[in-house]
N, CA, C and O atoms as a GROMACS GRO file, in nm:
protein
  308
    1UNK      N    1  -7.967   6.459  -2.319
    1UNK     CA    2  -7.991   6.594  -2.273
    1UNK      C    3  -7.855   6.662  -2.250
    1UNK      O    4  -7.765   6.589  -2.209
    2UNK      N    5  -7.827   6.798  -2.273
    2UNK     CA    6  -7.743   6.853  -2.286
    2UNK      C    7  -7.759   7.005  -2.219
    2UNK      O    8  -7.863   7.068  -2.236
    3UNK      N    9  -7.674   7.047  -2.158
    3UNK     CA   10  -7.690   7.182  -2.107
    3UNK      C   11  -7.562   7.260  -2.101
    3UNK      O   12  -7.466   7.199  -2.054
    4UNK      N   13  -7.540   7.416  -2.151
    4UNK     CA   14  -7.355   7.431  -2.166
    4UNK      C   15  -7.340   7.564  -2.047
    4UNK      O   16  -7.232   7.603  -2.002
    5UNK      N   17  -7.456   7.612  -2.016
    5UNK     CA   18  -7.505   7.718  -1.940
    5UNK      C   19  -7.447   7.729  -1.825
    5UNK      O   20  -7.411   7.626  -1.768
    6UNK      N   21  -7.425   7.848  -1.769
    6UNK     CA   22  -7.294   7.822  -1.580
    6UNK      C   23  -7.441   7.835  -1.514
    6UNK      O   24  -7.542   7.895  -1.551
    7UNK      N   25  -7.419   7.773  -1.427
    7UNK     CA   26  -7.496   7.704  -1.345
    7UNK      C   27  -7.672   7.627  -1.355
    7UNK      O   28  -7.767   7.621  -1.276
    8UNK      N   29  -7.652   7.585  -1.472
    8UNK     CA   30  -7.724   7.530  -1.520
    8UNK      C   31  -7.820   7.335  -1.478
    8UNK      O   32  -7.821   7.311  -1.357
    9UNK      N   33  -7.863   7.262  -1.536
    9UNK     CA   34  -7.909   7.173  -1.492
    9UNK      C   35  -7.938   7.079  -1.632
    9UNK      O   36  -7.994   7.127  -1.732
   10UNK      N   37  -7.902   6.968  -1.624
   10UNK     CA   38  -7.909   6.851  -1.720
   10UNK      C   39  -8.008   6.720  -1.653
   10UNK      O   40  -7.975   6.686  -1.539
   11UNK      N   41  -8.127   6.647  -1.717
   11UNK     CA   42  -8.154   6.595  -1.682
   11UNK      C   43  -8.224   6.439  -1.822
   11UNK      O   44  -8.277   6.454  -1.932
   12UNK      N   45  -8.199   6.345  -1.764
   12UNK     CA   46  -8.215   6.272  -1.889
   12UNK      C   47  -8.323   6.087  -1.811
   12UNK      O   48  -8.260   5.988  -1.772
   13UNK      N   49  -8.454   6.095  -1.811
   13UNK     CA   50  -8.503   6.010  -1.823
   13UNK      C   51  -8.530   5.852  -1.884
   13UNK      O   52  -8.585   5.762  -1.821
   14UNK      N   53  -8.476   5.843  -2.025
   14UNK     CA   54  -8.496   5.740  -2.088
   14UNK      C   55  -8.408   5.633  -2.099
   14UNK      O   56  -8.299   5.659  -2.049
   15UNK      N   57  -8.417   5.528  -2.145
   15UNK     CA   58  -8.350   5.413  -2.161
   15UNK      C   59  -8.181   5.423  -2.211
   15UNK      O   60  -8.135   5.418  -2.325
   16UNK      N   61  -8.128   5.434  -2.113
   16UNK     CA   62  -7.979   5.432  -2.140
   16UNK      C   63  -7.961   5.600  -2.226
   16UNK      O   64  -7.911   5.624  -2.336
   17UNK      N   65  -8.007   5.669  -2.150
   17UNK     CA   66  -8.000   5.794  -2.200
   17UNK      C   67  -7.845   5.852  -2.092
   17UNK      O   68  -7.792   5.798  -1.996
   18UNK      N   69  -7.813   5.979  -2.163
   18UNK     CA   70  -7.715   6.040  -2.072
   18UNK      C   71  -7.760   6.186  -2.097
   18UNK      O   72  -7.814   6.224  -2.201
   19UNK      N   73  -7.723   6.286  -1.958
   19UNK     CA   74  -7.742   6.386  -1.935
   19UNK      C   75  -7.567   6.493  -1.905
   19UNK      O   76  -7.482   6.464  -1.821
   20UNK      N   77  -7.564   6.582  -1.976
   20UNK     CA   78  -7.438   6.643  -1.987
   20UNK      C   79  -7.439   6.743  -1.932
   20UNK      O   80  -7.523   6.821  -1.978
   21UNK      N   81  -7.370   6.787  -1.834
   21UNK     CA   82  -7.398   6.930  -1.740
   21UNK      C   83  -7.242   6.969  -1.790
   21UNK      O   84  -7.147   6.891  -1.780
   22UNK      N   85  -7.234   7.108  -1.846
   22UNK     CA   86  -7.102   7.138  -1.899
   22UNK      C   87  -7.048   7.312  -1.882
   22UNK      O   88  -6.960   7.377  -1.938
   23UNK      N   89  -7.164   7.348  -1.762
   23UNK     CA   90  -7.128   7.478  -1.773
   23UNK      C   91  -7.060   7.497  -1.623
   23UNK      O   92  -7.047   7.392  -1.559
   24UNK      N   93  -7.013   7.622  -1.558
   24UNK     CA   94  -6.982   7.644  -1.435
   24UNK      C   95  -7.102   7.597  -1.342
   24UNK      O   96  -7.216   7.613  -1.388
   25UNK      N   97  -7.089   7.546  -1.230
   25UNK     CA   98  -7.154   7.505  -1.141
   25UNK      C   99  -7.301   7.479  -1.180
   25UNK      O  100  -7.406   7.526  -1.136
   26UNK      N  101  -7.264   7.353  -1.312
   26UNK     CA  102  -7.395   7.276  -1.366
   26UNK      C  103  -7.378   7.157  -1.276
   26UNK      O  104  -7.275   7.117  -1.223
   27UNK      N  105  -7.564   7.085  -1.265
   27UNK     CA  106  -7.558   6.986  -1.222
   27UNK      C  107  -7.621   6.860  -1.328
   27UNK      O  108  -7.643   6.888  -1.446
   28UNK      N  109  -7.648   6.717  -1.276
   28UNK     CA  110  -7.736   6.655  -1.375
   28UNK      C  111  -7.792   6.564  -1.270
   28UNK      O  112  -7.778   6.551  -1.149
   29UNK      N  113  -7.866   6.501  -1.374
   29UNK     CA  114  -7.939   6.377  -1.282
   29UNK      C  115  -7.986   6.274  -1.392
   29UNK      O  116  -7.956   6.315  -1.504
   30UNK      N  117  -8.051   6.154  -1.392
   30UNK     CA  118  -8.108   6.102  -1.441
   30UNK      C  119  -8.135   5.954  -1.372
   30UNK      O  120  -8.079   5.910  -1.272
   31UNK      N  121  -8.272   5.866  -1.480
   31UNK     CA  122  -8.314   5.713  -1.434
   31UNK      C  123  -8.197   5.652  -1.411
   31UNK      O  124  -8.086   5.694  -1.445
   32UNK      N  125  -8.222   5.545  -1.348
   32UNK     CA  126  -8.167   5.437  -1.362
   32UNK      C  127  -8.097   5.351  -1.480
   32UNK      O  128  -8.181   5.310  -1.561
   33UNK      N  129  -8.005   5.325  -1.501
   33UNK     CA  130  -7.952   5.292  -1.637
   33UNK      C  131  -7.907   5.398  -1.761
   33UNK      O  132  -7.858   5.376  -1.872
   34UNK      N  133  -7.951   5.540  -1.684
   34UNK     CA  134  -7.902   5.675  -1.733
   34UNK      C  135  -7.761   5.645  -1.720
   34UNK      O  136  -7.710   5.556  -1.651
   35UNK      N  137  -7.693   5.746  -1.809
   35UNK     CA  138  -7.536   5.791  -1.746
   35UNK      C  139  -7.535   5.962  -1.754
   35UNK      O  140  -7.605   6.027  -1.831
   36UNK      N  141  -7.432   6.021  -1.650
   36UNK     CA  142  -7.448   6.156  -1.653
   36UNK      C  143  -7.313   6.165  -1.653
   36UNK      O  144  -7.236   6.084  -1.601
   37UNK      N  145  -7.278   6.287  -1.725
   37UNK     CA  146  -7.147   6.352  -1.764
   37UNK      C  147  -7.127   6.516  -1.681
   37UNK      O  148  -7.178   6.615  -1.734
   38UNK      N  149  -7.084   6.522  -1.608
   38UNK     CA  150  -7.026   6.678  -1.505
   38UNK      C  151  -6.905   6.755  -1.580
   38UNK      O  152  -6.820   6.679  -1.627
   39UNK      N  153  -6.890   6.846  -1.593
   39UNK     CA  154  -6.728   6.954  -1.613
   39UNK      C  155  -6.740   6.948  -1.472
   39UNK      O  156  -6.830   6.884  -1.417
   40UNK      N  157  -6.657   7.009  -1.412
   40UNK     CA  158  -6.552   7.095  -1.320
   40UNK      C  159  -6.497   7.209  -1.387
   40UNK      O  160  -6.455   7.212  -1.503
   41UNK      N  161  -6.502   7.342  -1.272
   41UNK     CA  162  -6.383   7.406  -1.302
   41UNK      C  163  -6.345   7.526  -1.167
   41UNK      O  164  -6.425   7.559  -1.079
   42UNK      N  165  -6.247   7.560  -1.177
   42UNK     CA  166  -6.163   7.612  -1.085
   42UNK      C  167  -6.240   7.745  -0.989
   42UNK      O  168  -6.363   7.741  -0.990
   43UNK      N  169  -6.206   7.804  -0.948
   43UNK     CA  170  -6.192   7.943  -0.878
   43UNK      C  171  -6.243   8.064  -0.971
   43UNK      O  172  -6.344   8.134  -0.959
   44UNK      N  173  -6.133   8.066  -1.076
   44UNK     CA  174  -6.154   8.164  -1.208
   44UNK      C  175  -6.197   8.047  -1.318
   44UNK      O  176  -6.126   8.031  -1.417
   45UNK      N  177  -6.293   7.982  -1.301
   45UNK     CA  178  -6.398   7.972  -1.419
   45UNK      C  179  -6.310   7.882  -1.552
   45UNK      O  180  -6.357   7.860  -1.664
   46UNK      N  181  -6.167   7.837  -1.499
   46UNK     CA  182  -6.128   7.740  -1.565
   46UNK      C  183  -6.170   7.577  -1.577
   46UNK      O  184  -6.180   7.515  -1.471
   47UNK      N  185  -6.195   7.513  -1.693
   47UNK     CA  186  -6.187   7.396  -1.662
   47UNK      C  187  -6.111   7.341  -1.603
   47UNK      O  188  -6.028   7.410  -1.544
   48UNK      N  189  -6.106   7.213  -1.591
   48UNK     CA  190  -6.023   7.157  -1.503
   48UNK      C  191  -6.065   7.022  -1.530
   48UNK      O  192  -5.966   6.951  -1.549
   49UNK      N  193  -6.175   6.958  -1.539
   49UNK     CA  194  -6.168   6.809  -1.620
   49UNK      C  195  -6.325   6.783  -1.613
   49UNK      O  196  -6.401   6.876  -1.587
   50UNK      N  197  -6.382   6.623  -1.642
   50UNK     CA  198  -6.514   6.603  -1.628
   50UNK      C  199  -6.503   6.493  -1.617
   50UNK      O  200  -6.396   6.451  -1.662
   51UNK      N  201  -6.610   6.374  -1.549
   51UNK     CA  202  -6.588   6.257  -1.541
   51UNK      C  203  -6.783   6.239  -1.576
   51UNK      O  204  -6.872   6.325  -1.579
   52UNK      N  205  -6.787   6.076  -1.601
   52UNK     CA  206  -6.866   6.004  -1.617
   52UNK      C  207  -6.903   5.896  -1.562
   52UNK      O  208  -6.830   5.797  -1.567
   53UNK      N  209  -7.075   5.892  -1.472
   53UNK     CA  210  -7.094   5.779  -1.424
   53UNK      C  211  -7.268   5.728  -1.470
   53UNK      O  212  -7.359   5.792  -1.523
   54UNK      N  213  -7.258   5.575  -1.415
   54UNK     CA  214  -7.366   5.550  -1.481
   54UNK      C  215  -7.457   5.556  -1.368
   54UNK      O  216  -7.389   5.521  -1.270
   55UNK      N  217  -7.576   5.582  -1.330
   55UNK     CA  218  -7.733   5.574  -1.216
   55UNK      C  219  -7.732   5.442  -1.213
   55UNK      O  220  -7.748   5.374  -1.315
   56UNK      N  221  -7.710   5.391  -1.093
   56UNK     CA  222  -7.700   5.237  -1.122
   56UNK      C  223  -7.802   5.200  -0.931
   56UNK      O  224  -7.834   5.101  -0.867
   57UNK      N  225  -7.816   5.366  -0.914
   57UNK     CA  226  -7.935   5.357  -0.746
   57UNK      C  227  -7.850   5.344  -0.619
   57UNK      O  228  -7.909   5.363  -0.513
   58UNK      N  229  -7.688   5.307  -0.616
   58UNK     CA  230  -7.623   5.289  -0.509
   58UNK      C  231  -7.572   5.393  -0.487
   58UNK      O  232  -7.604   5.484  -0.410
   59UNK      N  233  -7.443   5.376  -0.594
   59UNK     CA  234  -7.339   5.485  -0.577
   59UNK      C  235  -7.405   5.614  -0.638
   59UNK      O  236  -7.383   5.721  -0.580
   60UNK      N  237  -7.473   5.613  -0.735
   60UNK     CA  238  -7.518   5.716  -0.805
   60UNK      C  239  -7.649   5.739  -0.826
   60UNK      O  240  -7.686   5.724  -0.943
   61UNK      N  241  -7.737   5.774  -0.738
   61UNK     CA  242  -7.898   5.725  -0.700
   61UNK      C  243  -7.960   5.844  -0.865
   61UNK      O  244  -7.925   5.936  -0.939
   62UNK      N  245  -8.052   5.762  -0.840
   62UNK     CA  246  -8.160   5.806  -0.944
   62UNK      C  247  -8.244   5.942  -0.945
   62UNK      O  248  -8.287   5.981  -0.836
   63UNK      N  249  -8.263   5.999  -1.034
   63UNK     CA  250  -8.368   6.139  -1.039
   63UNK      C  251  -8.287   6.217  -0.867
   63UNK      O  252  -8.356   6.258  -0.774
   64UNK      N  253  -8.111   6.218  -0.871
   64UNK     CA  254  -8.089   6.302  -0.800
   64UNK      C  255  -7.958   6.435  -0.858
   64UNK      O  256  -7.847   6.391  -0.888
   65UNK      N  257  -7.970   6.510  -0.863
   65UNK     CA  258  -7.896   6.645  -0.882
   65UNK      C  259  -7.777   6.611  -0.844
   65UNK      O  260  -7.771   6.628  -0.722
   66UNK      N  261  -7.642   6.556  -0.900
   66UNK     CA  262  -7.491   6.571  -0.906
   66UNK      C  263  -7.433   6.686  -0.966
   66UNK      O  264  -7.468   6.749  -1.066
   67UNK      N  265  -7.286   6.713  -0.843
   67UNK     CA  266  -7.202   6.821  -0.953
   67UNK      C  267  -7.125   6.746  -0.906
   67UNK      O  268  -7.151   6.656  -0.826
   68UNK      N  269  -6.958   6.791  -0.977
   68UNK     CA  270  -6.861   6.737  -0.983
   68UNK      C  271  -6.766   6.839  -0.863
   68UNK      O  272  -6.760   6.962  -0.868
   69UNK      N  273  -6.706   6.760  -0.772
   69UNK     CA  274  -6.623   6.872  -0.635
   69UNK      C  275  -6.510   6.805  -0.656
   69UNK      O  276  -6.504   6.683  -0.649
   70UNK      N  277  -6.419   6.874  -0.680
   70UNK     CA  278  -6.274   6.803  -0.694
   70UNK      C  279  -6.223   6.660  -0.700
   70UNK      O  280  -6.159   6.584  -0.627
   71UNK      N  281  -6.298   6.654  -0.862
   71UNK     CA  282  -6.296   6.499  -0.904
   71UNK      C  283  -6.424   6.391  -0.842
   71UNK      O  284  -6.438   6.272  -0.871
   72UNK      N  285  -6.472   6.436  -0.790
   72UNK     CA  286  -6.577   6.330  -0.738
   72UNK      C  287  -6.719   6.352  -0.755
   72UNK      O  288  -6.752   6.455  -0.813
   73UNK      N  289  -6.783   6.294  -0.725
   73UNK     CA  290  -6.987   6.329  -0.757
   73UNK      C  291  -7.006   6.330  -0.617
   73UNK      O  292  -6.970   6.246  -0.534
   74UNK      N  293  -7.076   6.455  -0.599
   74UNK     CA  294  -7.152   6.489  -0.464
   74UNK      C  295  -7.271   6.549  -0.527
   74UNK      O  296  -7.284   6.624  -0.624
   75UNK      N  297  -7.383   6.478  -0.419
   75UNK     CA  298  -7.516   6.542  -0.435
   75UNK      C  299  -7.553   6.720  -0.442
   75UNK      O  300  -7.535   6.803  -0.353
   76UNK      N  301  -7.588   6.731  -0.524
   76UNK     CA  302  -7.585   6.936  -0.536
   76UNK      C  303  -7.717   6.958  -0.489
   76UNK      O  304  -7.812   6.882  -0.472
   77UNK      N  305  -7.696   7.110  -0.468
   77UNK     CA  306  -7.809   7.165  -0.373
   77UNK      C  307  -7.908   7.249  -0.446
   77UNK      O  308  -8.002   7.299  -0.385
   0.00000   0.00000   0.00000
């Protein structure tokens, strides 16, 4: 699943699936064994980088809404 939209939402259910949130203040989510991909970007709407993690239920819980806050995954609202 893929989304490029500013403030948009990515979400990806299936078996080792990944969900790509790539617009201004996009989020994603997905299962367990999902991986989700975040942008970042600045003040004025610059990028600034994106990181990748996998739903593994601890660090990165399942069927929950992430954005990316200065380098890190926090739950979005």
């Amino acid at each position: 699943s893929t989304n490029t939209g500013n403030c948009s939402a990515s979400t990806n259910t299936g078996d080792n699936g990944i969900a790509i949130a790539w617009g201004v203040n996009s989020k994603a989510s997905g299962a367990i064994g999902c991986y989700i991909v975040i942008a970042e970007y600045d003040s004025d709407n610059k990028f600034k980088g994106a990181k990748m993690a996998r739903v593994d239920g601890k660090k990165i819980k399942a069927e929950v809404f992430y954005a990316l806050k200065n380098g890190k995954f926090v739950e979005a609202k």
